[in-house]
N, C-alpha and C positions, 0 to 999 in steps of 0.2 A: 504494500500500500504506500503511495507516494504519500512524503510529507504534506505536501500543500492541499491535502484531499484529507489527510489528518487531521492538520488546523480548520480546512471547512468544516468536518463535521462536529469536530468539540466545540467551533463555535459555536454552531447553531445549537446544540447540547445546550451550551453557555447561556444564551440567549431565551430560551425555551424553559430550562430549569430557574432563571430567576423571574420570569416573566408567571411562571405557576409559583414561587416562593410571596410574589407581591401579594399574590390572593390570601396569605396566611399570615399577614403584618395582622398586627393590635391595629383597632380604629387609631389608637395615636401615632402610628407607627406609619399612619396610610400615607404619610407625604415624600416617605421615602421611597428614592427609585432607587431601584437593584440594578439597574443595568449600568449604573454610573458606578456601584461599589467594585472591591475586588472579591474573587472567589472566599479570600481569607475571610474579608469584613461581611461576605454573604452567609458562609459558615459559621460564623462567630454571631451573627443579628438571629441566623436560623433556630443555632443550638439553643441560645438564650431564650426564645422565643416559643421553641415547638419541642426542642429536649434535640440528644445528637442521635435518638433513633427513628424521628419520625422520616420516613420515605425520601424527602423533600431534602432532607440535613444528609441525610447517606447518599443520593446520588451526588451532591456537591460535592462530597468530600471524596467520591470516587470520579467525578470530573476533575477535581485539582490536583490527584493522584496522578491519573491520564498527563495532564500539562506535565506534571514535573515530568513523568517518563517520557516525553517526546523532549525535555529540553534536555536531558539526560544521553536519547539514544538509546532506551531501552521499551520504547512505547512498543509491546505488543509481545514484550518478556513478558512469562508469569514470576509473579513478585514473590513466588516462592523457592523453583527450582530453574527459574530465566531460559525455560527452554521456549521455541518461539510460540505463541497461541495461533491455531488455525485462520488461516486469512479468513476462510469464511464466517469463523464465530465472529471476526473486529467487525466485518463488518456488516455486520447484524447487530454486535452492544460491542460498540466502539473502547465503552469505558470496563471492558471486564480484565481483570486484575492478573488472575492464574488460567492456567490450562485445566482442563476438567479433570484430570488427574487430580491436583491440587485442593481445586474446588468441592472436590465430593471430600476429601481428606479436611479440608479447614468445615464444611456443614458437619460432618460426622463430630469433630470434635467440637463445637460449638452447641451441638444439641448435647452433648454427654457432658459438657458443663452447664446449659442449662437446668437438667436432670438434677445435677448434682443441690444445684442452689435450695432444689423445693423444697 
């Protein structure tokens, strides 16, 4: 995947996820535009705002993942074992992190910590 087709589509990502984050401002909160913030300060206003797991806070913060790894050189490693992720899964979810190897290994352990908490 060519970089300049990576930056189109995280931006619209970009554009897209703060434009549904405005809907979820406080009435006092309503004069602020997101699309002027940075991802940091959209993260930081979300988590504050909605907690850092609602939907809305997680794909940001796996949009801003994404940026680092393309400024990096590694956009489209899995952030676990950097082997390459399937061209056709990027681009279907641009912003996915590991290879499904990975990703069934990080759900499996996540649910068995959840488990654990009850």
């Amino acid at each position: 995947m060519k970089t300049d087709n990576i930056v189109d589509k995280l931006s619209k990502i970009e554009i897209d996820l703060k434009t549904q984050a405005q809907r979820f401002l406080p009435h006092n909160m309503a004069h602020l535009n997101l699309q002027t913030h940075t991802i940091s300060q959209s993260i930081q206003l979300m988590t504050e705002t909605l907690g850092k797991k609602h939907p809305i806070t997680l794909q940001l913060i796996q949009l801003d993942a994404a940026w680092c790894q393309l400024e990096m050189g590694l956009y489209g490693l899995c952030s676990d074992c950097e082997i390459q992720i399937n061209h056709q899964v990027l681009e279907q979810f641009p912003l996915k992190q590991r290879c499904s190897s990975c990703e069934e290994k990080h759900l499996h352990l996540a649910h068995k910590r959840k488990l654990s908490h009850c």
